[in-house]
Structures are given as C-alpha cells and as structure tokens.
N, C-alpha and C positions, 0 to 999 in steps of 0.2 A: 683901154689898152689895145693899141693896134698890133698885129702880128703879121708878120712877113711875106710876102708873096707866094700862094703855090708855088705860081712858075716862076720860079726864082733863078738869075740870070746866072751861068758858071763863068765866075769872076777869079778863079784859083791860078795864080800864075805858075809857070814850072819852080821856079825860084822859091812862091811859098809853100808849096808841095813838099820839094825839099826840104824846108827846113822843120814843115809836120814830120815829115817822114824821119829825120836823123832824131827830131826829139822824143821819137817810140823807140827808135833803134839802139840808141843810145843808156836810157833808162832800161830795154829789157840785155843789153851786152852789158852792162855792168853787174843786171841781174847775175846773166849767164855766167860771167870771168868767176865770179865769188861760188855760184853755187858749187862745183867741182871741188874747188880749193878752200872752202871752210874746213873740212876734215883735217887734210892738211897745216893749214893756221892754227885748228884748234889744238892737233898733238904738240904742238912747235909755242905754243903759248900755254903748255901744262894746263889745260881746259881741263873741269872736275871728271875722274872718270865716267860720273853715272850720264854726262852728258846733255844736263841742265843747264849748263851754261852753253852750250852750242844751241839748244835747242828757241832757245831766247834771240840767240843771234841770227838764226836763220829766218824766226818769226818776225823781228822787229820793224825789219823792210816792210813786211805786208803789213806790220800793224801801225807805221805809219801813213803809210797811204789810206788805208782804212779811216784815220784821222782827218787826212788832209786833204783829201781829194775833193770833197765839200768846200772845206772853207777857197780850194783855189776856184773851181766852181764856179759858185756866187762872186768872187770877187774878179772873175773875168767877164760874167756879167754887166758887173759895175765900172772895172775902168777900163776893159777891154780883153781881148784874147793876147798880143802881140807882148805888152807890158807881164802879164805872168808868166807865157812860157819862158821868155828870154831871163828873168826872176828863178823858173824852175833849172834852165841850163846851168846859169848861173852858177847856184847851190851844187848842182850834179860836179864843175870843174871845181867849185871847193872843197867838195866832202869825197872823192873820187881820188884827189890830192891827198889827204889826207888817210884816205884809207893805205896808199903806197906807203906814208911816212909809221904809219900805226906796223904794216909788215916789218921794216926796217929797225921800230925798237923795240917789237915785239910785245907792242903794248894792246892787252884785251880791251881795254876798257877806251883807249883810242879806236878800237876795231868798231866797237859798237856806235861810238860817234859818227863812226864814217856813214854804217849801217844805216841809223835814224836818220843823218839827215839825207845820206841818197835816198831814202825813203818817203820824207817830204819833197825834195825835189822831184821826183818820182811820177809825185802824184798828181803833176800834171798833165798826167795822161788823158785824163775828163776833159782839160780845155784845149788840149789837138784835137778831142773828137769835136767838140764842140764847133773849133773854127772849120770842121768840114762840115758841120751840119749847116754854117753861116753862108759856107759858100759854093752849094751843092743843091741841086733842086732833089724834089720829094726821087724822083725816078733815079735819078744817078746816084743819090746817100746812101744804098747799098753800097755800090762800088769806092766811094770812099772811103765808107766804114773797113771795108776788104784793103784797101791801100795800106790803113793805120794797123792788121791784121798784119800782114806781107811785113812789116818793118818789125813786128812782133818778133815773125817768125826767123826774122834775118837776124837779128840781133840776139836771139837764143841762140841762132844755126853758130856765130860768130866767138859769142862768150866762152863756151866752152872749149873752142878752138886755140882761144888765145890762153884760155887754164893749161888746156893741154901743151902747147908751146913753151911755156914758162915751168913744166915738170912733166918733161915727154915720159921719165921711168913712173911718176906719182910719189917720186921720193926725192928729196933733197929740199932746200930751200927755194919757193919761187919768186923769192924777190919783190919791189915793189914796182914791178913794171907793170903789173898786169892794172894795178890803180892808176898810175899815173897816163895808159894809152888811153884808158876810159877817161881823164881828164883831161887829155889833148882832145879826145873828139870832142869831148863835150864845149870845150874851147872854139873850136872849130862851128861847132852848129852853132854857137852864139854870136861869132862873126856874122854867119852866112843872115840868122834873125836880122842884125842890127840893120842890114843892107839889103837882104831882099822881102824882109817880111810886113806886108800893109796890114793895118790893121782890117779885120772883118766884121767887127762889130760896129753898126751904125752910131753913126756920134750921138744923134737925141733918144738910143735904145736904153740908155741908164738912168733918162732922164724919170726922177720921180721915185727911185726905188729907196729901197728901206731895207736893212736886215741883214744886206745881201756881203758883207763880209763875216758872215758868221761860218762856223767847221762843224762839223758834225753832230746832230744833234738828233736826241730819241724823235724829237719833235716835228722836224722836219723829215723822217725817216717815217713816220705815224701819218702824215699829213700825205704824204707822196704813194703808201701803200692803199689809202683811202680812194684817193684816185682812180675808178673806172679802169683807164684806159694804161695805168702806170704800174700799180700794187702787182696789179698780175706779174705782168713781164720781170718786174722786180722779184719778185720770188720765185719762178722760173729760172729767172739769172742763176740766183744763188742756189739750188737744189741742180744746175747744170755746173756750177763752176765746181760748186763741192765735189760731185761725185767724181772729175776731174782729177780734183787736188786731192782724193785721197788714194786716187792710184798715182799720181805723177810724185809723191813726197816718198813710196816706197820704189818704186823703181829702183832708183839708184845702190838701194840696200841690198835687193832682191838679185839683180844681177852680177854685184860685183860677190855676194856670197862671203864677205868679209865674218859679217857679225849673224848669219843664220846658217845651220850648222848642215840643214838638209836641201840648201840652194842644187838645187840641179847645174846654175852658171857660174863659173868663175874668170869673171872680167877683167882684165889689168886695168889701173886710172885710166893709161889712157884712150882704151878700150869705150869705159864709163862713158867718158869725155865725148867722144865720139859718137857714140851713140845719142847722145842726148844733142850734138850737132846736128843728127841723121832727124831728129828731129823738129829740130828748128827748123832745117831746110826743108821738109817735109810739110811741114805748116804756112811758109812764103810760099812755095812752090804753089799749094791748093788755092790760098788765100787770094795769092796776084794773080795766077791762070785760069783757075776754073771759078773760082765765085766770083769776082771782077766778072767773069764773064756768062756768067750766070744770070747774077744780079740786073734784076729788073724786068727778066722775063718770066723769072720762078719768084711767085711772093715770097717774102721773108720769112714767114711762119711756115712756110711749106720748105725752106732752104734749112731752118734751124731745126723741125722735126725731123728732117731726114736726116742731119749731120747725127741727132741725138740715138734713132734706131743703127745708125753705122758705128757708132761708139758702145753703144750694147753688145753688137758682133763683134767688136773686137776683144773687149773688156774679157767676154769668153773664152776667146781664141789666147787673152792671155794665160787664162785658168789651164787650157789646156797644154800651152805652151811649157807649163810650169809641171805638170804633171809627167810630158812625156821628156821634158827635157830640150826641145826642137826649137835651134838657133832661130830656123827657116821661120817657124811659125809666131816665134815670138816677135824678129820683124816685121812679119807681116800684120800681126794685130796691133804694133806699134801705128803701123802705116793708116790702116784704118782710122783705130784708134785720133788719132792726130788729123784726121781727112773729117774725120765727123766733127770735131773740135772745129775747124776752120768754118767749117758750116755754120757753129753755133752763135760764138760769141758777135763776130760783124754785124748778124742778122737779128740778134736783141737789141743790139745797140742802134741800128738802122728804125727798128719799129721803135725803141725809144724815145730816138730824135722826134720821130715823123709825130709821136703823140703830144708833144711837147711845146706848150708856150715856146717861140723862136724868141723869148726875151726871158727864157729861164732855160736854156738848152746846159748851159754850161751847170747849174746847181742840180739839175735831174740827172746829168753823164755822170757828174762827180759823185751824187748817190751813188749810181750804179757801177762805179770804179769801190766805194768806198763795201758795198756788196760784195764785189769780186774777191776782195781784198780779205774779208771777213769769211766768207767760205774757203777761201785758202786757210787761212789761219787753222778751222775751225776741222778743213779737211785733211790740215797736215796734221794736228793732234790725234785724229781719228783711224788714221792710213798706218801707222807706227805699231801701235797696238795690236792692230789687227792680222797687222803681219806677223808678229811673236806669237800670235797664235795659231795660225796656217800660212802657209804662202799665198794661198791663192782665195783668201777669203777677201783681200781689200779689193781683187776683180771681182768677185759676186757681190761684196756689197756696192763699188761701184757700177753695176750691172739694174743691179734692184732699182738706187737712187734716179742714173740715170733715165729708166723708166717711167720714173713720178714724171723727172724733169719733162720727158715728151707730154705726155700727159696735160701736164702745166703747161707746153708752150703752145700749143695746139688751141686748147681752154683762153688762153690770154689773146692770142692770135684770132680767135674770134667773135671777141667779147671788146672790142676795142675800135675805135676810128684814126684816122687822124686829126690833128689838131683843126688844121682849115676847116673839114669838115664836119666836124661837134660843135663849131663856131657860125656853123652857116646856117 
C-alpha cells in the first residue's frame, strides 16, 4: 500500500477552498438558525410539557452524524471526496426545504425529518477535512484544519443571527424563511461544487479496497482506538469535546433565566441569540487569525494543550461569573472559553490527519466527527441535569473533565508519529 508524499504539493485552488469552506458554514448555520428557535417551534407545535420531545430533536442532528460520518468517510475514500460532498449539499437543500415546509404546517414529526436528515447530510463534515488533508502538506494541515474551524465559527456567528431576524421580540411566529435561506445557500454551494470543485483524491487511491462503504461500527471504532498513534487522540477528542458540550447545552438556559428560578441573568431571545453569535464570531475570528497563524510554528499538541488549560480558566471565571452576577465577566469567560476551544478541535484533527494512512483519511476523520458527535450527545444529557442542581456546577464539572482532556492530549501528543514516519 503506498501512501502519499510528505511533501506534498498544495494543489487547493481558491474556488475549492470555497466550496470546503461554504459546506462547514452551511451545515453549522443551519445548526445555528434551528438552535435559538426550537423553543419556539416547540411551544407552537404543543411539544410534551416535560420536554422529551424537544429533547430528541435537538439530539437527533448530533446523533445522525454520529451515524454517518463513517459511512461517508470510507465511502469518499472509495469513490472520491467531490462526489459525497456535493451528495451531502444535496440532502442539506432538500431536508433544509423541508424543514421551512414542516414550520409552515406545523408539523412535529415533518420537523424531525428535516432534523435527521440535515443531520446526515451533515455529516459530511469528516470528507471536507479529509479533502484538506488531500491537498495540504504535513506543515500547512494545521492551517487548513483552522480554515474548516473559521467556517465553523462563521456559520454559528450567522445562524443565530438569522433566528434572531425572523423573531427580533422571541415571540410570534418565525415563519419558514429561516429553512428555506439555509436551502438557497446550500443550493448555492452545490452550484459553486458542480463548477469549481476537482476531485482530490488520486484515481488508482481506491484501487483494491474492501469494506470501505460501511457507517459506523463497534468494530471499526475498536480497531482504530487500538492504534498507537490514533486511540489516544480519539479519546482525547472526546473527553475535550464533552466537557464542551456540557457547558455549551446549558448556557442558553442559564442566561436567559427562563426555567431556573435563582439565574442571576435575564436575557431577552434576542439577547440569547446574540450572544451565542458573539460566539461564533469569536471562534472564526481565533480560528482564521491567530491559529491559521500560529499553525506550524507551535506543534499541534502544544496549540491544543494550551487551548484546553484557557478553557479551564474560563469554565471558572464562568462559576464565578454566576455567583457574582457580572455581565462583564461572564463575557469575558465566554471569550476565553471559546479561544481555548479554537485551539483545540483543528489541532486534533491536524495530528489526526498526519497519523493517518492518506488512503484511510476520510474513514479516521469520520470516526473522529462520529466522536464529536457522541460526546455532544452524551454531554448535552449531562449539562441539563447538572444545572437543576447548581448553576454553576456544569462549569466545575466542565473544569474537572476538561483537565483529564489536557492530560490526554499532551499523553497522545507524545506517544505518537506520523504516518510517513512509523512507515520509514
């Protein structure tokens, strides 16, 4: 099995840049438009009080990519990168569509359709990274990893923006525009694929393989943690992503003071809304400035421990934020908060690549999307709870966790080679 050149030529033209770039943006702004405005949706579709049925729909997205992120994976392996993502846009303008029509009859169980399958479509997040891994050498796949970050962050910054627009008071009906502009972009970027996007995977790179449209499997998840150079970073990921998702699922509760009776904050929606824009823009802003520019002079294990000890300081600063009441300091630990983050995820994903058969990139990303995806899940069930019992206990426990994570990432980061390298 031969494997790809160190120095591998940068072949990425602006045009396919673009169109990686609009299909993270797009996948996380359709995240964004929904998250703000499920509340909403749900009271307007007599969702069960105790809030089990919201609870599913907010999970669903993550636990289809969780699903699917694998199977597109391997199967961009096999018949290329160019053919799936344009496949995941695709799906993103049908099911996008469809979420607009679901607001319009008020239909739940249309809502959830929309949900799963933006959430397969979704989940071709692992074969954007992947085609930067194709066409980026070992030194610059930080900065590319930090590109596909930047669109992350943009298309968080934007979602809510447009939730906000379509119910500036948080009250009234928002219609089904906010679906269908996430289905004009997505529209959009599937043009821009069909005309500017070449494929990046070598034509005789499939040649021989076996297996490799398979989705998610104990198996492949067992085999991949056994790995030396892989297992680490993959559990790392997930004890980083969690501890994350179990402060970023209660925020929204936490500040708006709706349903917790001793919030020190009381946010208006579109306050919420905002805020959680402040954050998207906060996370492009580090992603594309300082770690794009970071990247390559600072190793990646040294870029993503540091992100995880500034997300420690923050996670504090949230506790205390919540104790004393203080606007100031709750943005500012956001800010943090969200600057350590940008550190983190690129810079797994960068040492992921580099460990990684370049003829298995796409079915190792999609694991580690399909991890992400599972510590979200697993961190929003965790963050809820935790909250009803303090406010400020989902910051200490994500204070604790993200601690292991350094720990972890440090451990992995120097237990590990690159690929070329363990091959020579």
């Amino acid at each position: 099995m031969s494997s790809a050149p160190a120095d591998k030529v940068e072949n990425t033209s602006r045009g396919s840049l673009a169109v990686v770039f609009l299909t993270v943006f797009i996948d996380l702004l359709g995240f964004g438009i929904v998250l703000p405005l499920l509340p909403i949706y749900a009271d307007q579709f007599g969702v069960d009080e105790h809030g089990i049925t919201l609870g599913l729909l907010m999970a669903s997205f993550s636990a289809m990519q969780f699903l699917f992120a694998p199977f597109w994976g391997r199967l961009s392996d096999r018949i290329g990168r160019r053919p799936v993502i344009m496949i995941g846009l695709l799906g993103s303008v049908i099911f996008y569509t469809i979420f607009g029509i679901a607001t319009v009859e008020k239909c739940v169980w249309l809502l959830f359709l929309s949900r799963i399958g933006a959430g397969i479509a979704g989940a071709t997040i692992s074969t954007a990274q992947a085609y930067i891994a194709d066409t980026t050498s070992l030194e610059n796949r930080p900065k590319g990893m930090a590109l596909i970050g930047m669109a992350f962050g943009l298309g968080f910054t934007f979602g809510p923006l447009v939730g906000f627009l379509a119910v500036p008071t948080g009250e009234g009906d928002p219609g089904p525009w906010p679906g269908y502009v996430a289905a004009i972009l997505s529209a959009g970027a599937l043009a821009l694929a069909w005309f500017k996007l070449p494929e990046s995977l070598p034509k005789n790179a499939s040649a021989g393989r076996e297996n490799s449209h398979r989705g998610f499997s104990l198996g492949s998840l067992g085999s991949a943690l056994t790995t030396k150079s892989i297992g680490g970073l993959l559990i790392a990921f997930f004890v980083c992503v969690f501890s994350f998702a179990n402060f970023e699922t209660t925020l929204g509760l936490m500040i708006s003071g709706s349903h917790l009776e001793n919030s020190p904050f009381h946010f208006t929606f579109g306050q919420v809304c905002l805020t959680f824009a402040f954050i998207g823009f906060t996370l492009a802003i580090v992603q594309g400035g300082i770690v794009r520019r970071l990247a390559g002079r600072i190793s990646e294990g040294a870029l993503a421990a540091g992100g995880g000890v500034a997300q420690i300081a923050g996670f504090l600063m949230i506790a205390g934020a919540v104790r004393s009441g203080s606007l100031g300091l709750l943005f500012g630990a956001l800010a943090i908060i969200v600057s350590g983050f940008a550190f983190v995820t690129p810079s797994l994903n960068s040492l992921l690549s580099r460990r990684t058969d370049p003829e298995k990139q796409g079915g190792i990303l999609g694991l580690a999307q399909s991890v992400n995806s599972m510590a979200r899940i697993v961190g929003s069930g965790l963050g809820i709870p935790l909250l009803k019992i303090s406010m400020t206990l989902p910051a200490y426990v994500a204070a604790g966790l993200m601690g292991v994570g350094v720990l972890l990432v440090i451990i992995a980061a120097k237990s590990g080679k690159d690929y070329e390298v363990e091959q020579s």
